[in-house]
VOLUM-792681 format. One record per residue (C-alpha): residue number from 1; residue in one letter; x, y, z. Coordinates in nm, 3 decimals, always signed. Example, Ala and Ser with C-alpha at 12.3 -4.5 7.8 and 13.67 -1.06 7.14 Angstrom:
2
[1,a,[+1.230,-0.450,+0.780]];
[2,s,[+1.367,-0.106,+0.714]];
# end
This chain:
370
[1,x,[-1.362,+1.095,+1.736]];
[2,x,[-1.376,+1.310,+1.409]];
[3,x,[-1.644,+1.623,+1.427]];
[4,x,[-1.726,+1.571,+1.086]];
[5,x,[-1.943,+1.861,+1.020]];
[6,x,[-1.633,+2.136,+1.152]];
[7,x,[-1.416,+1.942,+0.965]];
[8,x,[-1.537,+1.967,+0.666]];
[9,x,[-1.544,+2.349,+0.692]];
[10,x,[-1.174,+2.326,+0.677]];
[11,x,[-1.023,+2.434,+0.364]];
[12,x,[-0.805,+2.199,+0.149]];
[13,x,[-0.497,+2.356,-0.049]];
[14,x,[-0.509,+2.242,-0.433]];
[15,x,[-0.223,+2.453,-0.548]];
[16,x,[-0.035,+2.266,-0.834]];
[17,x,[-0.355,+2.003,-0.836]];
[18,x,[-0.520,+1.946,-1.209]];
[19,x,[-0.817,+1.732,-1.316]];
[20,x,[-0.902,+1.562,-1.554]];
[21,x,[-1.218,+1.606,-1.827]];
[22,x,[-1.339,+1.480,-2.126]];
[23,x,[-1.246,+1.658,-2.432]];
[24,x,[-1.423,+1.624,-2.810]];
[25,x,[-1.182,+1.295,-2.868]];
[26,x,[-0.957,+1.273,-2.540]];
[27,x,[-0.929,+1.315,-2.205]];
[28,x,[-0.714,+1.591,-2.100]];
[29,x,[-0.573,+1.778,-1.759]];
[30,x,[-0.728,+2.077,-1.679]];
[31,x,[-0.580,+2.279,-1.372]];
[32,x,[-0.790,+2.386,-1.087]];
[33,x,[-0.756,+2.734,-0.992]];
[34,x,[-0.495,+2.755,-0.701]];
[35,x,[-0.632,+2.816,-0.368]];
[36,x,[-0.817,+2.719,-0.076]];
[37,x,[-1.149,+2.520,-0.115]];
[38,x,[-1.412,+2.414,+0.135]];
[39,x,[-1.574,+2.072,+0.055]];
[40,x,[-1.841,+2.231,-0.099]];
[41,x,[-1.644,+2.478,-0.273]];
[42,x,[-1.465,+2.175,-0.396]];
[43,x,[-1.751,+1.975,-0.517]];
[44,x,[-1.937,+2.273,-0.675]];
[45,x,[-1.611,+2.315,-0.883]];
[46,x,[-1.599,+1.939,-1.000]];
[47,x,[-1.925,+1.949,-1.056]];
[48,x,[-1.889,+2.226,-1.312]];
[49,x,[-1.634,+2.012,-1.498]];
[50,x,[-1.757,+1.666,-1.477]];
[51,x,[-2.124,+1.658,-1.490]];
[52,x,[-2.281,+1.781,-1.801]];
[53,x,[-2.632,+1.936,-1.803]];
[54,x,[-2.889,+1.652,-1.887]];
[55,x,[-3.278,+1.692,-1.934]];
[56,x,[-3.392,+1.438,-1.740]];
[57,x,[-3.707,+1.305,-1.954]];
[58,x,[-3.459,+1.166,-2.171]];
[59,x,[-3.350,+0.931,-1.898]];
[60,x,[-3.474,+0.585,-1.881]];
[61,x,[-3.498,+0.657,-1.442]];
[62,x,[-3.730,+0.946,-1.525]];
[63,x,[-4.012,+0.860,-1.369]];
[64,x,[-3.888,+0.661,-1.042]];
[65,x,[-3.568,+0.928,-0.981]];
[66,x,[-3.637,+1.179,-0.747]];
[67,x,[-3.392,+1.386,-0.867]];
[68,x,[-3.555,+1.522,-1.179]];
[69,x,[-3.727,+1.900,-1.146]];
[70,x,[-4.018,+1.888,-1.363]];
[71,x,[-4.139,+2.161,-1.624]];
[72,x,[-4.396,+2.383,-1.491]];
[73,x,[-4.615,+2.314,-1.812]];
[74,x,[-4.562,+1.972,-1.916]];
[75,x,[-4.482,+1.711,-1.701]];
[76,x,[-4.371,+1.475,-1.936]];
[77,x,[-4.051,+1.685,-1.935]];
[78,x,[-3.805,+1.820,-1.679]];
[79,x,[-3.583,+2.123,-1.661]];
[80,x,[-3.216,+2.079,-1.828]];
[81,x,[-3.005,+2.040,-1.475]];
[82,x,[-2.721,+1.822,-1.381]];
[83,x,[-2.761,+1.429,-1.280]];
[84,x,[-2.825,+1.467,-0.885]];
[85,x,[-2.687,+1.102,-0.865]];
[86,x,[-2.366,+1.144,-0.944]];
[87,x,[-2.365,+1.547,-0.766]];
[88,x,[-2.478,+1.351,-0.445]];
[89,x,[-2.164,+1.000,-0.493]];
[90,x,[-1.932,+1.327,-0.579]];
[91,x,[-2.013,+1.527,-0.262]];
[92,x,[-2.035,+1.225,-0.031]];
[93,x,[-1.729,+1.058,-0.164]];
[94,x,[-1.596,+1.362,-0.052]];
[95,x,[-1.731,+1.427,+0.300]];
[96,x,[-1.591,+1.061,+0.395]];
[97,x,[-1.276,+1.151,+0.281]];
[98,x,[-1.246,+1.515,+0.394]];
[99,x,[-1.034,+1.443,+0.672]];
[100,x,[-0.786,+1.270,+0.503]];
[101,x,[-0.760,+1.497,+0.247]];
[102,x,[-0.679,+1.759,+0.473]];
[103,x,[-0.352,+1.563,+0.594]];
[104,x,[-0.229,+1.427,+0.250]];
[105,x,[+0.029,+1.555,+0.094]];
[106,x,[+0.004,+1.697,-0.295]];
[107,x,[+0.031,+1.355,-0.469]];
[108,x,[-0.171,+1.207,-0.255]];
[109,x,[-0.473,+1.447,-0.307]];
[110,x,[-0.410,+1.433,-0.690]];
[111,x,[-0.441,+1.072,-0.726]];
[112,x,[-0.792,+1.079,-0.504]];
[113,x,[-0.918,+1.363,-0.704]];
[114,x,[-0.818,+1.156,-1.037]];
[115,x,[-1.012,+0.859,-0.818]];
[116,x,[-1.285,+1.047,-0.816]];
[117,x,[-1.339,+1.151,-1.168]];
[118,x,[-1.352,+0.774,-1.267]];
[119,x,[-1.618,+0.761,-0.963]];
[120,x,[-1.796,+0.991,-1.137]];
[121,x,[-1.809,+0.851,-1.492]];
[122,x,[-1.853,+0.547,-1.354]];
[123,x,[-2.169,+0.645,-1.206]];
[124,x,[-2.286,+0.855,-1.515]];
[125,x,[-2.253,+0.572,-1.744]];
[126,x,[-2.360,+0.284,-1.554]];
[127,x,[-2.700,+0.515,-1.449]];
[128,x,[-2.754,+0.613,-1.769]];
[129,x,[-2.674,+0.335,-1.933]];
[130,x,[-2.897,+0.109,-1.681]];
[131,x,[-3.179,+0.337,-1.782]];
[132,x,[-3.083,+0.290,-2.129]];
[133,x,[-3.108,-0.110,-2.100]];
[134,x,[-3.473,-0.036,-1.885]];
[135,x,[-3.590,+0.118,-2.196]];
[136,x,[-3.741,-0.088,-2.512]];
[137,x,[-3.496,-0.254,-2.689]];
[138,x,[-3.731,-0.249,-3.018]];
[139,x,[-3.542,-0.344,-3.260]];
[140,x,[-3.699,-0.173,-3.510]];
[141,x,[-3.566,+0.159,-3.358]];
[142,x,[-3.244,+0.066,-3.269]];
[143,x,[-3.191,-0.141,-3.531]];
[144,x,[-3.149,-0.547,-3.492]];
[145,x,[-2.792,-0.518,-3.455]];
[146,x,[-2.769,-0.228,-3.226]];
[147,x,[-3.011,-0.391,-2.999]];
[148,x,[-2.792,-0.687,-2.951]];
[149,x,[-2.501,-0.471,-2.906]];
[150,x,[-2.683,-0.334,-2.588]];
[151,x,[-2.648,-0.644,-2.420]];
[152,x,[-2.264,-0.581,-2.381]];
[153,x,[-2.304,-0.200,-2.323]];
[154,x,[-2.209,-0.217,-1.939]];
[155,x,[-1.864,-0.360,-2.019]];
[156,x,[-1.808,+0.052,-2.142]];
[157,x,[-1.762,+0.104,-1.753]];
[158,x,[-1.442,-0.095,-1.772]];
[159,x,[-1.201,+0.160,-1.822]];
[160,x,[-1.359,+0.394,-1.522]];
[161,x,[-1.341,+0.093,-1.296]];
[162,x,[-1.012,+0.048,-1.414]];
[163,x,[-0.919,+0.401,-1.345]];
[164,x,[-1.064,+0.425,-1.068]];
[165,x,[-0.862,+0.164,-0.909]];
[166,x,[-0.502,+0.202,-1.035]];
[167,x,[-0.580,+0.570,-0.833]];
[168,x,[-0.678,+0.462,-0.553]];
[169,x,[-0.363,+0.199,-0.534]];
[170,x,[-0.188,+0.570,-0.521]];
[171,x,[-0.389,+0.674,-0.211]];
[172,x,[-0.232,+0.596,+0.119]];
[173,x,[-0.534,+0.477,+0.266]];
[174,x,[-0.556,+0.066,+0.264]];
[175,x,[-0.910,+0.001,+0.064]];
[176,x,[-1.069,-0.372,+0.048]];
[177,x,[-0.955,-0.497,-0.231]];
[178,x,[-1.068,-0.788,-0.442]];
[179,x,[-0.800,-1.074,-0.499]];
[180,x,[-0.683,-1.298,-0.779]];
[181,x,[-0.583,-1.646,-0.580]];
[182,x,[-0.323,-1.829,-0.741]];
[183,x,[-0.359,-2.225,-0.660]];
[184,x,[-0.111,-2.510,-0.728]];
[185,x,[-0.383,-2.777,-0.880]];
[186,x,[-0.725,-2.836,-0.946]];
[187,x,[-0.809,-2.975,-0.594]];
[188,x,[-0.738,-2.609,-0.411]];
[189,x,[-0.976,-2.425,-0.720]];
[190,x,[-1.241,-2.687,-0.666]];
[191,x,[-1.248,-2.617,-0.270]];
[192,x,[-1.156,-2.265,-0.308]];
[193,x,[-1.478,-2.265,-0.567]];
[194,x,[-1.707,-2.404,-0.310]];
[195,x,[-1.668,-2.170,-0.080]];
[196,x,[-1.727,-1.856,-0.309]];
[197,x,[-1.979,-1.998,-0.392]];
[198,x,[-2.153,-2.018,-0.056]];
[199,x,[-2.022,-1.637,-0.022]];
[200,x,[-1.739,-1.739,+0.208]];
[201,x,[-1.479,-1.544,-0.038]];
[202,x,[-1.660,-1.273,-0.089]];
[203,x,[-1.320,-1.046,-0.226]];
[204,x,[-1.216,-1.315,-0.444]];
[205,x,[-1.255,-1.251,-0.782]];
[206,x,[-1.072,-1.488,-0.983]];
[207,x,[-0.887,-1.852,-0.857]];
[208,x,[-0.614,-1.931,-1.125]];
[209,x,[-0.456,-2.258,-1.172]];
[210,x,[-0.054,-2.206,-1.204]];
[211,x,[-0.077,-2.583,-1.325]];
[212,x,[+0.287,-2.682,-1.319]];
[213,x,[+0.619,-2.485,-1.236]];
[214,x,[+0.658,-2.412,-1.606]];
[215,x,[+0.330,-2.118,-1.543]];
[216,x,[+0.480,-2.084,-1.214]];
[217,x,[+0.685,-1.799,-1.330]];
[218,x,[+0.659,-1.415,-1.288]];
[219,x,[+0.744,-1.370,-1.616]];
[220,x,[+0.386,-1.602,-1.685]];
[221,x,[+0.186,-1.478,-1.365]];
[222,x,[+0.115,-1.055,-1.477]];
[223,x,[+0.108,-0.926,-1.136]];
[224,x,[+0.180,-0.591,-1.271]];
[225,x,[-0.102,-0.586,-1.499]];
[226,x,[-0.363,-0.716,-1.216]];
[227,x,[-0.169,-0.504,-0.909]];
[228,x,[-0.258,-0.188,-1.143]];
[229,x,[-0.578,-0.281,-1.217]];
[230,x,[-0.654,-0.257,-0.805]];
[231,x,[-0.627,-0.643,-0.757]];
[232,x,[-0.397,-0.818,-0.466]];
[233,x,[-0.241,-1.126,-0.530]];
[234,x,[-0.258,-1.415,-0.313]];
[235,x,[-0.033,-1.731,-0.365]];
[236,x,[-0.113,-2.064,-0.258]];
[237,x,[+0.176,-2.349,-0.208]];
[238,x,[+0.273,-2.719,-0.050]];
[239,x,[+0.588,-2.720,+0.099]];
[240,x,[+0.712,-2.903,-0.199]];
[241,x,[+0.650,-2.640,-0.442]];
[242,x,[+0.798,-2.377,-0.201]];
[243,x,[+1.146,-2.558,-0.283]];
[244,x,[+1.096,-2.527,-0.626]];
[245,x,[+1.309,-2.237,-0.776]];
[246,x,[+1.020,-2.117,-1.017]];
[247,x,[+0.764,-2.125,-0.717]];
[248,x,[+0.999,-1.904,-0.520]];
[249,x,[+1.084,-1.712,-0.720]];
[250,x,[+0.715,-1.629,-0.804]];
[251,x,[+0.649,-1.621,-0.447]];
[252,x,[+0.899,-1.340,-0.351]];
[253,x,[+0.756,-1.157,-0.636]];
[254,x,[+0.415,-1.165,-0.511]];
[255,x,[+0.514,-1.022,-0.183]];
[256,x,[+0.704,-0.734,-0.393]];
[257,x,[+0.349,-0.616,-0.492]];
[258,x,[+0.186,-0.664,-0.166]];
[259,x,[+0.059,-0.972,-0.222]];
[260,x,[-0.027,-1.266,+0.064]];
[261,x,[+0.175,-1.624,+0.032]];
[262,x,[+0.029,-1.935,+0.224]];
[263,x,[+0.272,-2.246,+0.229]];
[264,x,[+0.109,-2.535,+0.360]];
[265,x,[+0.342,-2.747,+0.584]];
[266,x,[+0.271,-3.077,+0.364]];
[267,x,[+0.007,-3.045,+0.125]];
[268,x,[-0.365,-2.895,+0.095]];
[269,x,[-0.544,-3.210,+0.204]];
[270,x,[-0.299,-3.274,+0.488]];
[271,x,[-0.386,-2.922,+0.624]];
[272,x,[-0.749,-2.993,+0.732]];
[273,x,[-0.841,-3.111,+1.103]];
[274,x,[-0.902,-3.458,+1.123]];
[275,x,[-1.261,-3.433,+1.140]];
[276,x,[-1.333,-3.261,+0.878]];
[277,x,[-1.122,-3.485,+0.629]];
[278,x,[-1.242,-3.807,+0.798]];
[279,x,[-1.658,-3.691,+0.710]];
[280,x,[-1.517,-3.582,+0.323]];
[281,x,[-1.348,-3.929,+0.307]];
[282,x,[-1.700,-4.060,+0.442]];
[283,x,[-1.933,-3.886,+0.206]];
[284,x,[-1.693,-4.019,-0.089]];
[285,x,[-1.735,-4.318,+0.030]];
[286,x,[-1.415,-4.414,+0.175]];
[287,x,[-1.374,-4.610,+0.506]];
[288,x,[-1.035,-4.479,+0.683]];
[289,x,[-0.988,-4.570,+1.037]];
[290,x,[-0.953,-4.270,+1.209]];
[291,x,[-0.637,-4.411,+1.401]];
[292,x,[-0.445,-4.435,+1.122]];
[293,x,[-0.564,-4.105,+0.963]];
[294,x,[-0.423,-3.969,+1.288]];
[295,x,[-0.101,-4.095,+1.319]];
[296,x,[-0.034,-3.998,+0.937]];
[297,x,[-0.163,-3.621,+0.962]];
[298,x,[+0.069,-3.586,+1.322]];
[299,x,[+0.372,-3.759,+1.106]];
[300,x,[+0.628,-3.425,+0.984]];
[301,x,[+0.801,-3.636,+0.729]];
[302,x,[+0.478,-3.829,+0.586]];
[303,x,[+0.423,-3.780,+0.204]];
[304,x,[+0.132,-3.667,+0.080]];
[305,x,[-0.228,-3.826,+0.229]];
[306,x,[-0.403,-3.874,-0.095]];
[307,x,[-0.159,-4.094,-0.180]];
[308,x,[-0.154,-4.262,+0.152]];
[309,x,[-0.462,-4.320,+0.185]];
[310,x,[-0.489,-4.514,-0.185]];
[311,x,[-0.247,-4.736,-0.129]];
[312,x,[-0.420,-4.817,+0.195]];
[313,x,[-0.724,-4.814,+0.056]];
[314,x,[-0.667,-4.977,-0.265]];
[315,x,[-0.851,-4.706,-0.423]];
[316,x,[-0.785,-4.368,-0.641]];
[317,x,[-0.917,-4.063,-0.480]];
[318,x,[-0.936,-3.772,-0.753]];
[319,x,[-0.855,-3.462,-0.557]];
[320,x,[-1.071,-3.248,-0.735]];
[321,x,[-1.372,-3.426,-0.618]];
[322,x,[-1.266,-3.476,-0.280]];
[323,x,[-1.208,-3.109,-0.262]];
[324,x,[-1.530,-3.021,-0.312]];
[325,x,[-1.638,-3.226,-0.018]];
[326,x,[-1.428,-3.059,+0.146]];
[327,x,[-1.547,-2.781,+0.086]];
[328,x,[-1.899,-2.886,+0.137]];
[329,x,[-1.811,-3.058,+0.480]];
[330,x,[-1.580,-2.690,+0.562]];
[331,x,[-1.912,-2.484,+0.467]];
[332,x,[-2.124,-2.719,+0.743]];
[333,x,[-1.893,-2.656,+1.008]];
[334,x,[-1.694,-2.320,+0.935]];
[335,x,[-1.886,-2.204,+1.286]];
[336,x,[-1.706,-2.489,+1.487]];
[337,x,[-1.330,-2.435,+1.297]];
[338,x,[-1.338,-2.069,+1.420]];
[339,x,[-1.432,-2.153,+1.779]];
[340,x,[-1.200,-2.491,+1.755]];
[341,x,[-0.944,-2.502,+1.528]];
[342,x,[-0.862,-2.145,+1.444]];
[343,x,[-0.479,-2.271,+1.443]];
[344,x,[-0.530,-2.534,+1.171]];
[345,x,[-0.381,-2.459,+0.830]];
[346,x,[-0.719,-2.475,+0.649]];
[347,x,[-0.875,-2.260,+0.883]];
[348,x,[-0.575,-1.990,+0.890]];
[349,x,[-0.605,-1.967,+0.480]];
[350,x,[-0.971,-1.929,+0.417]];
[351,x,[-0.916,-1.601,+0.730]];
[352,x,[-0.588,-1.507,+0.499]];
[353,x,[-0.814,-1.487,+0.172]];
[354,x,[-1.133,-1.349,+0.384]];
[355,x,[-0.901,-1.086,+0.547]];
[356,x,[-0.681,-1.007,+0.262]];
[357,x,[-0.431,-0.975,+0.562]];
[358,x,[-0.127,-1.166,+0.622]];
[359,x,[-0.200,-1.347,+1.001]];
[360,x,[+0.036,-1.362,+1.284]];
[361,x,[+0.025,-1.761,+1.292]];
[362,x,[+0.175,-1.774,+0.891]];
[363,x,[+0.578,-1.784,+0.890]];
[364,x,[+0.512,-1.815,+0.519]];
[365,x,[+0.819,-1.550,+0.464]];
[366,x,[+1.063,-1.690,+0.746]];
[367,x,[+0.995,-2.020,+0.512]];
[368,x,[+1.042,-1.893,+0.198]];
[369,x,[+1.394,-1.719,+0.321]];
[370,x,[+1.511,-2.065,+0.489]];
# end
């Protein structure tokens, strides 16, 4: 166990390490003074070059901060200091990371101190700016087009966030990271959809619907673009697409970047337990004997169930709505699938996209390479 407190009176070499700061029109590298730094010898020097002076009555969080020291004579005002929120993310953003710091090598410690100066602006302009928006909007000060313009004002935190984590991709530290889920149809975004939105996929920012192995390309897919902009990539497939050439080749390129790859053995809809498809079929109102349902889900070479199940049926299920009661029925009983039927496909791919980690049970690669 880490003694915290001793460790972070260890001092951190920054010879050859540079910051950066905002200039009249730019940002520009500034080097820090070679030497040995404490942690707070550190953060009192970042500080000093990142955190302007700001009198705090001009704030919109004046009176609810605690932060602000307040004139002697009029308190209405306070004394010109620097924003104690962001000195107080700087220095414990910091102290978590001290001991880390202290092993990195040179790169490694530039990229987190570049991490850290989007932190920081993040958390000056989002503060502000929230105490901005708490403020009156009167038109007739700001103008009528102004004050609409404040609506989008928070979207100015976009390039910090950005920043922030293309830096911390640098950093040899594996953060949580929020994931961009690539899907084969409209039936795996409809179920995927249900979930998030019952908070199941909490890191899942975006589902995307390749929608045909002409998108399924890396030149159409910009996993670049979203890798350095601090997403993962996770790729969902049947085992038909897998034998596509496009798909595969998109696939291997996803795992180039770190990404995750799930390959269902048939299809999506074949990959949930029997009980759970039988009660979506149900609430649909479809009447499958269970028998049958069975024998087709334990059946390697069966096609596809949807399609089974129609022409047994005499009916046409649309997968997108059958998805979402999936979903719904998955979201009833995701307490019984962990304690049951952690093994089943379903169950394995909503722990992949919870996790962000590739599982032990997934020979996704091994079938890619066959």
């Amino acid at each position: 166990m880490i003694d915290n407190e001793r460790t972070c009176d260890l001092k951190l070499d920054l010879s050859g390490i540079n910051r950066l700061a905002e200039d009249t029109f730019a940002r520009v590298r500034v080097p820090i003074r070679d030497g040995q730094y404490s942690l707070q010898e550190l953060a009192d020097a970042l500080c000093d070059g990142w955190i302007p002076y700001y009198e705090c009555h001009k704030c919109g969080w004046f009176k609810t901060c605690s932060f602000p020291q307040r004139h002697p004579v009029n308190s209405n005002r306070a004394k010109d200091i620097q924003c104690g929120i962001a000195v107080t993310v700087l220095t414990n953003c910091l102290r978590a990371w001290w001991p880390r710091l202290l092993d990195y090598e040179r790169d490694a410690v530039q990229h987190f101190v570049d991490a850290l100066f989007h932190l920081v602006q993040f958390v000056l302009d989002s503060h502000i700016g929230i105490g901005t928006l708490v403020n009156n909007w009167n038109p007739e000060w700001w103008g009528p087009d102004m004050a609409a313009h404040l609506t989008a004002s928070p979207l100015n935190v976009r390039q910090d966030l950005e920043g922030l984590a293309h830096s911390l991709q640098q950093v040899p530290f594996k953060l949580w990271k929020f994931q961009v889920v690539f899907v084969e149809g409209e039936a795996e975004q409809s179920f995927l959809q249900v979930l998030r939105n019952h908070r199941q996929l909490s890191h899942v920012a975006r589902i995307e619907v390749l929608g045909g192995k002409g998108n399924a390309t890396p030149e159409r897919v910009p996993l670049r673009l979203l890798y350095g902009q601090g997403y993962s990539v996770s790729l969902q497939l049947d085992r038909d697409g897998s034998r596509k050439k496009s798909y595969r080749a998109l696939a291997q390129r996803v795992q180039e970047f770190s990404g995750n790859v799930f390959i269902f053995n048939r299809d999506f809809e074949s990959g949930f337990p029997l009980p759970i498809l039988a009660k979506a079929l149900e609430l649909s109102g479809i009447s499958v004997d269970e028998a049958w349902l069975q024998e087709r889900l334990g059946s390697a070479n069966a096609g596809g169930i949807v399609a089974a199940i129609n022409q047994k049926c005499n009916c046409r299920i649309r997968k997108p709505d059958l998805a979402v009661k999936l979903g719904e029925v998955v979201e009833h009983n995701w307490g019984g699938m962990l304690h049951n039927d952690r093994s089943n496909e379903i169950t394995r791919w909503i722990l992949l996209l919870q996790s962000g980690q590739e599982l032990e049970e997934n020979q996704n690669t091994e079938m890619l390479n066959h």
